[in-house]
DOSESE-369300 format. One record per residue: x, y, z of N, C-alpha, C, CB in turn; residue in one letter. Coordinates in steps of 0.05 Angstrom, whole numbers, plus 32768, in hexadecimal, padded with zeros to 4 digits. Glycine has a CB too. Layout:
BEGIN
XYZXYZXYZXYZA;...
end
This chain:
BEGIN
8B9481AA81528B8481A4816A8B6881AE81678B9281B08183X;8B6181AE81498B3C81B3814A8B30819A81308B3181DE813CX;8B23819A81418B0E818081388AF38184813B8B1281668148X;8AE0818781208AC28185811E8ABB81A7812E8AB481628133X;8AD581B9812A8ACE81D481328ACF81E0814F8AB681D78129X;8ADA81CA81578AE481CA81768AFC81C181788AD481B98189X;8B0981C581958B2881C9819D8B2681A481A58B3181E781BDX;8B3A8191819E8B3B817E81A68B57817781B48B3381718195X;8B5D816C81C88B6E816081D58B76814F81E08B72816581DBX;8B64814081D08B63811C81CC8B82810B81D38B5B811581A5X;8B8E811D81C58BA3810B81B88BC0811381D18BA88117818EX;8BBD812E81E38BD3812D81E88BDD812282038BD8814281E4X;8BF2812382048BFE811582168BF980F182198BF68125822DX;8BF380E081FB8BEE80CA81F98BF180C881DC8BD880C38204X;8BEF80A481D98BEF80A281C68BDD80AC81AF8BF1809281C9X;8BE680BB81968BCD80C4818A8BBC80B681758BD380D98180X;8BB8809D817C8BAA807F81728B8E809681628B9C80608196X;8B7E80A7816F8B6880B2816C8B7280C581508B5D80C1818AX;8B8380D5814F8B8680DE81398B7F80D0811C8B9C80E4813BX;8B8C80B581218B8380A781068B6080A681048B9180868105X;8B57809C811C8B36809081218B2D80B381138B2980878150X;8B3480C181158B1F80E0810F8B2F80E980F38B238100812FX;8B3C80E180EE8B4F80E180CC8B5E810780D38B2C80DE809FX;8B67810080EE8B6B812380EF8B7F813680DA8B788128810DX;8B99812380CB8BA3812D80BD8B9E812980A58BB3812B80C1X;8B9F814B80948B8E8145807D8B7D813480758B988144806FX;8B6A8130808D8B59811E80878B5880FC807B8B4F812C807AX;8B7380F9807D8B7280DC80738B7A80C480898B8880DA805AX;8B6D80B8808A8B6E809D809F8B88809380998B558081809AX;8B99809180778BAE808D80788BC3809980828BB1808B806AX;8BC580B5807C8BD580C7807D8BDD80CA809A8BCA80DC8072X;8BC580CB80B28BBF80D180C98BD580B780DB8B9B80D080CCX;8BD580A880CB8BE1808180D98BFC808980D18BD4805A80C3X;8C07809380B98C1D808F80BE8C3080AA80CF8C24808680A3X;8C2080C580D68C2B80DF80E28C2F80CD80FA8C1780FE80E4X;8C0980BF81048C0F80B6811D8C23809F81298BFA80B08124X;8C2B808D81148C40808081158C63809181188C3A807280FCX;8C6080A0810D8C7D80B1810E8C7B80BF81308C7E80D080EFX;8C6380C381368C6480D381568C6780BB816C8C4480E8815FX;8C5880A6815F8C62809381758C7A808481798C5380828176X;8C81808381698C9B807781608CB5808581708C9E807B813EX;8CB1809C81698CC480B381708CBC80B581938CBD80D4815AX;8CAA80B0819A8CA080BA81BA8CB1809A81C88C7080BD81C1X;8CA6808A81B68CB3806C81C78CCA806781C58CAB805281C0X;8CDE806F81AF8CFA807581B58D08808981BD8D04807181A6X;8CF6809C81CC8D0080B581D18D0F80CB81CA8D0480B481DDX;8D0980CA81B48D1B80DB81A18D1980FA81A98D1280D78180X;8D00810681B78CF6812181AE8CF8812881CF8CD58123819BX;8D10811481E58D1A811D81FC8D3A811881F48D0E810C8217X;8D3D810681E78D5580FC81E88D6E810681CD8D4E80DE81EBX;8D5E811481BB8D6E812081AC8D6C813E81A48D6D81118198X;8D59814C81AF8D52816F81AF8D5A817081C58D32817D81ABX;8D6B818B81CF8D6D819581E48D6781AC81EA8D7F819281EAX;8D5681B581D68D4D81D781DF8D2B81D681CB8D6D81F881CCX;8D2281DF81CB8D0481DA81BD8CFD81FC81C58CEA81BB81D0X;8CF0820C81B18CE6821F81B78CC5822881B08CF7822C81AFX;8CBC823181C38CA5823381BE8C9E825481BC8C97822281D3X;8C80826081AF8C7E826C81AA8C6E828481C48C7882628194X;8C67827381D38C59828781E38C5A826E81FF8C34829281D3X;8C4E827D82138C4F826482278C398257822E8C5A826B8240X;8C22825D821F8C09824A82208C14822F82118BEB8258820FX;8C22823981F18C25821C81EB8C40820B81FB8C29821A81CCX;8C4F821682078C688206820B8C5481F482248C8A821C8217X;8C3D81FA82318C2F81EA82438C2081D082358C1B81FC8251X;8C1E81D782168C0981C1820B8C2281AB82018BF281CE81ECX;8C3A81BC81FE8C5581AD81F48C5C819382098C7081C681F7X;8C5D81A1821E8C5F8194823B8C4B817B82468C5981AC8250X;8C36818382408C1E8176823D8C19815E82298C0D81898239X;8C29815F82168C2B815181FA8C4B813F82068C2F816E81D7X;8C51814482128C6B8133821C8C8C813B821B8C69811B820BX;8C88815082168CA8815F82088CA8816E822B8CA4817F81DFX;8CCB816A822D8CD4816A82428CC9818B824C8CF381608241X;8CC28190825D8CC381B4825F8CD881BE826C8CAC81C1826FX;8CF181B382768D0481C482828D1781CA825C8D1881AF82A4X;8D1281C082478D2081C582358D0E81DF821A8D2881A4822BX;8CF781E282238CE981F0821A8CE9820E821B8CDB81E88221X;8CF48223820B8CF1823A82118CDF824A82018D0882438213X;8CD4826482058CC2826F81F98CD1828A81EE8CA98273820BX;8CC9828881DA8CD882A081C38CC282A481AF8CF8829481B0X;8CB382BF81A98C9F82C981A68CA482D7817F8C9B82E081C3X;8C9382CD817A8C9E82D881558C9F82FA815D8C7B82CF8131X;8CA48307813F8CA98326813F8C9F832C81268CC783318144X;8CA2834581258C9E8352810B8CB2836C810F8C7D835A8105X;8CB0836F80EF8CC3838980E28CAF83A380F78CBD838D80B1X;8CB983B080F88CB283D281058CA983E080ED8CD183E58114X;8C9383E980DE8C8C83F980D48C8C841B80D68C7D83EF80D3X;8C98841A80F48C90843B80F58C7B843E81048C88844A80D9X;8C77845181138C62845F811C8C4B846B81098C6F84738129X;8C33846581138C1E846D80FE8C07847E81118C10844F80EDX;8BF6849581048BE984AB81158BD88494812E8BD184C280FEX;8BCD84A081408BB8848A814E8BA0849881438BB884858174X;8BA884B881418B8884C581398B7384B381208B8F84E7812AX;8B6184C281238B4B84BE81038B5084A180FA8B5684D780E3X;8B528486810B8B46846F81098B2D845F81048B4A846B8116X;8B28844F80F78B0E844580F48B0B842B80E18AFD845C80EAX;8AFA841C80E58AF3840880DD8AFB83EA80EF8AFC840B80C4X;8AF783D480E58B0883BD80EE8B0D83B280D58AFA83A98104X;8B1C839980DE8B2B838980CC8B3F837680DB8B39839A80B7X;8B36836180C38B34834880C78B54833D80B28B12833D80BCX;8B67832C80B68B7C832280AC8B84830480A68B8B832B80BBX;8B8982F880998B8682E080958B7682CD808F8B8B82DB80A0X;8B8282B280918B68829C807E8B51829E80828B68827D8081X;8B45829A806A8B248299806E8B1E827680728B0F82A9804CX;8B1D826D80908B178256808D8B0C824D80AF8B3182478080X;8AFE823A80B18AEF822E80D28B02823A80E48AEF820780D9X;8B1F823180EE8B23822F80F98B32824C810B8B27821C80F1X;8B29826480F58B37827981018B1C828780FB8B55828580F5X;8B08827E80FF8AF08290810A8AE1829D80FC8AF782A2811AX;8ADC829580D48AD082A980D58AB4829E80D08ADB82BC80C3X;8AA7828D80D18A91828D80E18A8182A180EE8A95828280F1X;8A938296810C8A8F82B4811B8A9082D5811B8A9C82B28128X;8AA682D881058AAA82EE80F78A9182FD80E68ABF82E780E7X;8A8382EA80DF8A7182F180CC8A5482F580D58A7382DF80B8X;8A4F82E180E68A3882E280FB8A38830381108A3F82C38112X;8A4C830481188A50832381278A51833781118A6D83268139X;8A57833680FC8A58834980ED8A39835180DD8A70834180DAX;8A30834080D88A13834380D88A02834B80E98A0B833280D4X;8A0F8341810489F4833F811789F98364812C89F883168134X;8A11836C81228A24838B81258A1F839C81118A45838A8124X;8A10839780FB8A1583A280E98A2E83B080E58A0383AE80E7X;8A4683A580ED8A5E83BD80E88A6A83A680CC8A7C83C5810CX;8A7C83C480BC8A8183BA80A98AA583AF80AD8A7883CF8093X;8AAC839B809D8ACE839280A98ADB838A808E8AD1837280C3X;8AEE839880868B01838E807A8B15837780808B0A839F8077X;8B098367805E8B18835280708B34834880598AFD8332807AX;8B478344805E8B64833B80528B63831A80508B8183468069X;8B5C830E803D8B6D82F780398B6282EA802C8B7682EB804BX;8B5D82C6802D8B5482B080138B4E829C80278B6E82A57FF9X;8B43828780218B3A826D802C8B25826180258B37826D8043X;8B1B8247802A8B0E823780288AE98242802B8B1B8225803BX;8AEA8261803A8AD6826C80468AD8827F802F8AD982758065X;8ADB8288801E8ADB82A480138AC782A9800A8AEB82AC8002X;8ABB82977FFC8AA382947FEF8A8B82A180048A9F82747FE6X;8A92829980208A7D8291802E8A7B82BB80378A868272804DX;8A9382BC80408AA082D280488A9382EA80328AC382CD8047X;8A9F82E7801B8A8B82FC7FFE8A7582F980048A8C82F47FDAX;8A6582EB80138A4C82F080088A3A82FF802B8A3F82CC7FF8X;8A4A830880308A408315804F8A48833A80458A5A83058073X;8A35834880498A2F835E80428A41837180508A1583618045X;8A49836080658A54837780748A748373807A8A4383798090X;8A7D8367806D8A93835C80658AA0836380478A8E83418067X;8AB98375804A8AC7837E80358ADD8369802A8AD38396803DX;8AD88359801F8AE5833C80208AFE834A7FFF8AC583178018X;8B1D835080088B2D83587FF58B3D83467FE78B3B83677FFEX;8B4183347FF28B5283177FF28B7083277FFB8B5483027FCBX;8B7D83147FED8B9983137FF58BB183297FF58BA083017FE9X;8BB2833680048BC983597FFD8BE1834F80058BC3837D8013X;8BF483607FFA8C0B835A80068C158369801C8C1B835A7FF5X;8C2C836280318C2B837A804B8C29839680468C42837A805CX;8C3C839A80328C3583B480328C1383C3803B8C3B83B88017X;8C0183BE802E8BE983C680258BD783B480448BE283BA7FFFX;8BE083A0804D8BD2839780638BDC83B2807B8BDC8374806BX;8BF683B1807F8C0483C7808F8BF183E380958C1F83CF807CX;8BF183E880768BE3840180738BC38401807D8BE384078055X;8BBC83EB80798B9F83EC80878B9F83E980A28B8D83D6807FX;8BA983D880AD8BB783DD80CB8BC283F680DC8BCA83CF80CBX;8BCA840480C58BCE841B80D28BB8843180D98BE0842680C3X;8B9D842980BD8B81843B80C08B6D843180D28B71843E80A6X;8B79841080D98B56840980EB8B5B841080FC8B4683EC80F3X;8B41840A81108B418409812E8B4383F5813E8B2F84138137X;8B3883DB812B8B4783BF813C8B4483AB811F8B2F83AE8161X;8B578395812D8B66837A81258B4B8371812D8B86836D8135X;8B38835581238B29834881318B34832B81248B0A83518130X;8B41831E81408B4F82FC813D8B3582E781478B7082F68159X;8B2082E3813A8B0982D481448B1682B581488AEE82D6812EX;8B2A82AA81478B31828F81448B1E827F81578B4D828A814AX;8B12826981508B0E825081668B208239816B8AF682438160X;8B3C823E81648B53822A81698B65823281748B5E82218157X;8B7A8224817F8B8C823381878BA88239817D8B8D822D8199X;8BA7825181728BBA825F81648BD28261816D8BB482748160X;8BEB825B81628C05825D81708C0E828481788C1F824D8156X;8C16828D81678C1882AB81678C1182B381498C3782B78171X;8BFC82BB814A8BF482CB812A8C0082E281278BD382D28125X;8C0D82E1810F8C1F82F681128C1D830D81028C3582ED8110X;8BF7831080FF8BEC832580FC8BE2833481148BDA832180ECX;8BE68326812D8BDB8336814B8BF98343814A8BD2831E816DX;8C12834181408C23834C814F8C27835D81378C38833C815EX;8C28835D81198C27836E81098C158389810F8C20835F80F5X;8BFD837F811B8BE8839781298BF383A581378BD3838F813BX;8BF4839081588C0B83AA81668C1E83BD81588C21839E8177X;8C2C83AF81498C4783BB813B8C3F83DC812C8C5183A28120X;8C1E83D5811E8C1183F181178BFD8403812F8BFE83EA80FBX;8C0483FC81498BF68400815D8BD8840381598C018413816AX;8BD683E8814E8BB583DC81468BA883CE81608BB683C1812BX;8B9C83CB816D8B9783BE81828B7983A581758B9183DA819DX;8B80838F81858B7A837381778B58836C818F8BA18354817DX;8B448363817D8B31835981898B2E833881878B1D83678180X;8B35833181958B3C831081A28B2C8301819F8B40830C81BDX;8B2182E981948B1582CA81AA8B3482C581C18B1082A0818CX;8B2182C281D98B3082BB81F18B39829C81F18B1F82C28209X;8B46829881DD8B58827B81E08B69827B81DE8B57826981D4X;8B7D826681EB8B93825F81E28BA9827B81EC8B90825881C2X;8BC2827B81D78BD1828A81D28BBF82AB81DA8BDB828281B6X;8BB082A481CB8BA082C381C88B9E82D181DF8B8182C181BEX;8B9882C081F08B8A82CE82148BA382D7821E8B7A82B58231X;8BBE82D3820E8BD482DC821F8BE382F882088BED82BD8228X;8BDC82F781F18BE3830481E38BDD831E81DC8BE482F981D8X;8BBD831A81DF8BB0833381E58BA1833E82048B9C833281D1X;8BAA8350820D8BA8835882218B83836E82268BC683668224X;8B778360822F8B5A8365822D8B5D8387823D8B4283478241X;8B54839C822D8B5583B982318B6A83C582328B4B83C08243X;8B8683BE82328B9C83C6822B8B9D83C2820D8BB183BA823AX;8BAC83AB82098BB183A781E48B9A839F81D08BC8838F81DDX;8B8483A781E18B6A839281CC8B53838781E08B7B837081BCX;8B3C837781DA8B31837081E58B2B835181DD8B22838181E7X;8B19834081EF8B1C832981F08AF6831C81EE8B308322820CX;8AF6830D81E48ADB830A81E78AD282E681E38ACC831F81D1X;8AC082DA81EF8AC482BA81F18AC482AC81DB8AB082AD81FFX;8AD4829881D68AD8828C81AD8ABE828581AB8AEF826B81A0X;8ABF8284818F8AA2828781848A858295818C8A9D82728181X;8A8882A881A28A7682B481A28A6D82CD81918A7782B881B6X;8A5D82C8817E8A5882DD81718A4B82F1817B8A4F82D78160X;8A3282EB818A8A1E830381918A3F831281A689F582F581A8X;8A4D830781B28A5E831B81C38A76832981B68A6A830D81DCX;8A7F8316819C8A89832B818C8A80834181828A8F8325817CX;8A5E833D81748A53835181668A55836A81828A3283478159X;8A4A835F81998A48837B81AF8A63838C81AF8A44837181D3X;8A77837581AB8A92838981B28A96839D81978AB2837481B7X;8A928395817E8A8F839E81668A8383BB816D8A7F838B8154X;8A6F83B681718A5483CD81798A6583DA818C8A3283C08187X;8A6F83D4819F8A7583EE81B08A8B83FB81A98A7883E981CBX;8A9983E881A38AC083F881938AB9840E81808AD883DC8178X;8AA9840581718AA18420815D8A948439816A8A8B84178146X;8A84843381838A7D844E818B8A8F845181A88A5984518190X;8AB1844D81A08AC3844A81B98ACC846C81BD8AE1843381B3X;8ACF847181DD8AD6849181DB8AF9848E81CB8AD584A38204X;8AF884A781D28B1784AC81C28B3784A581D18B1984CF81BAX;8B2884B181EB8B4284AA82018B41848A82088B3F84BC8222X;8B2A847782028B2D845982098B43845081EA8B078447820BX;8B34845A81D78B3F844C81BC8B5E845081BE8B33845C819EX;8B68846781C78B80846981C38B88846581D58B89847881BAX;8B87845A81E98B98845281FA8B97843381F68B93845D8217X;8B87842481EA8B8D841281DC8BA3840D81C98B7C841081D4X;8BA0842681AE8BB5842781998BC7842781A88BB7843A8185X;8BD6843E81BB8BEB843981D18BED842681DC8BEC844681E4X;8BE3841681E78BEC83F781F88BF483E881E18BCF83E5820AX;8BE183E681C08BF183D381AC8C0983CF81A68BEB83D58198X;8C1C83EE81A78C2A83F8819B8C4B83F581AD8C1C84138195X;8C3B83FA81CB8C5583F681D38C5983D981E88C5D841381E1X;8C4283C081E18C4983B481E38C60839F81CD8C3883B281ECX;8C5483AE81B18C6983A4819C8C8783A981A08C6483B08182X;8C8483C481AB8CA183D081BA8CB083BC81C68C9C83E581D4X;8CA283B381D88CAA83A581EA8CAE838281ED8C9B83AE81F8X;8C97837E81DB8C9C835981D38CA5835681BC8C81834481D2X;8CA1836281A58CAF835681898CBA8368817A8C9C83488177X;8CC78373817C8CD38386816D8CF0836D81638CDB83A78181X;8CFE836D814D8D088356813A8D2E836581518D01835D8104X;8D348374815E8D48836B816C8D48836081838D55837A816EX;8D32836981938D26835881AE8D2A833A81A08CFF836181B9X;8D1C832F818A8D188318818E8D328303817C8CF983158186X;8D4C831381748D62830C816F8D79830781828D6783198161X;8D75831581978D7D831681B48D7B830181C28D71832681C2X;8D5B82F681BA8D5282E181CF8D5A82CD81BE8D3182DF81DAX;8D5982C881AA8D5C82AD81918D7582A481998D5C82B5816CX;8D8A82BD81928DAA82BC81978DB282A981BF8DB882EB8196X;8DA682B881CC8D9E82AA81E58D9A828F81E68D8982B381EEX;8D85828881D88D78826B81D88D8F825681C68D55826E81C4X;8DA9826281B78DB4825181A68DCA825181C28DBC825C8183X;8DD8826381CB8DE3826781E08DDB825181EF8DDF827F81EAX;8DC8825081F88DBD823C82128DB9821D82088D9C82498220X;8DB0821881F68DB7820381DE8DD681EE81DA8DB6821881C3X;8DE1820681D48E0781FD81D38E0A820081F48E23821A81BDX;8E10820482028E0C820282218E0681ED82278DFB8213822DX;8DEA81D9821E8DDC81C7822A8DDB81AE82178DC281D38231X;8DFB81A4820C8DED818981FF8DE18176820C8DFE817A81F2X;8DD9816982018DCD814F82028DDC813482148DCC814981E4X;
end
């Protein structure tokens, strides 16, 4: 749902004739005709009411775009990814930021890079993409490429924030909940999933997508953050992981959802 670097929603809840016209998948006018042929096809014989009886979604912003897109919502439930529990890690003697995942348009680093310059703060950043090139060549950017968890973990455990600049909308990145999990607290674009995932001065802060000059401010002030704000941040990350994804909470609910599933044929 991004097109030309913006959020598009052209296509939902109708036919998506326009997907082909903008070549939205992988870019091919072919490719795009025949996905959109398989969705229409399937919508006009109703297959995707008449043969799923449980559909799960990841958060409840999207089970609304689900809904919105035509999929029944009384069959829709929300069940939230997890991660492994690493342990408790100090909150003291924190510092730096850092950045996780693809280097590419649609998860912000653009924006990432514009605030980081215009902040002079320096950010480690984890991963590979289409942007890296662009990414190495910003001064203020520790560009490592690709680690494995272990070694991402571990850095998560030394910063002081996660920064998720996305301008799309992200299902659940499941480096915001890896963060919590190291009671990392996450600095947001306010879209999508995000505005519900991160909790603006409890688990993280939030700031408008693609605004750079208001990322760079938040940058600038987190680093000169007192000690009792910062950590009561790390504390809000930590035990909201407690509380939303820890991997038996969300075996509980899965086991549930198969339960309610066999309960409800078709």
């Amino acid at each position: 749902m991004l097109r030309d670097g913006k959020t598009c929603e052209q296509c939902i809840g109708k036919i998506p004739w326009r997907g082909v016209v903008h070549k939205c998948y992988r870019n091919s006018g072919l490719q795009s005709l025949s996905l959109v042929s398989m969705l229409t096809l399937h919508q006009v014989i109703g297959s995707y009411k008449n043969k799923i009886n449980t559909y799960i979604a990841l958060n409840e912003y999207c089970r609304q775009k689900f809904v919105a897109g035509g999929l029944p919502g009384d069959r829709i439930v929300v069940k939230p990814n997890f991660s492994t529990d690493p342990g408790e890690f100090p909150i003291e003697n924190r510092s730096g930021f850092l950045y996780v995942g693809r280097l590419s348009e649609e998860k912000g680093l653009h924006t990432l890079i514009k605030a980081a310059n215009a902040s002079q703060q320096r950010i480690t950043v984890i991963g590979d993409g289409p942007l890296v090139h662009e990414a190495r060549k910003c001064q203020m950017l520790d560009v490592r490429g690709h680690c494995d968890r272990a070694t991402v973990l571990a850095l998560m455990a030394r910063a002081s924030y996660l920064i998720v600049p996305s301008i799309w909308y992200e299902n659940m990145p499941r480096t915001v909940i890896e963060a919590f999990s190291c009671g990392l607290p996450v600095i947001a674009s306010n879209i999508g999933a995000l505005t519900d995932l991160v909790k603006h001065g409890v688990t993280g802060l939030q700031f408008p997508v693609g605004d750079a000059s208001a990322l760079a401010s938040i940058l600038t002030a987190a680093a000169k953050q007192d000690h009792a704000t910062a950590r009561s941040m790390h504390e809000g990350a930590r035990a909201e992981y407690l509380k939303q994804y820890i991997p038996a909470k969300n075996y509980e609910h899965l086991l549930g959802i198969y339960e309610y599933a066999q309960a409800h044929p078709i």
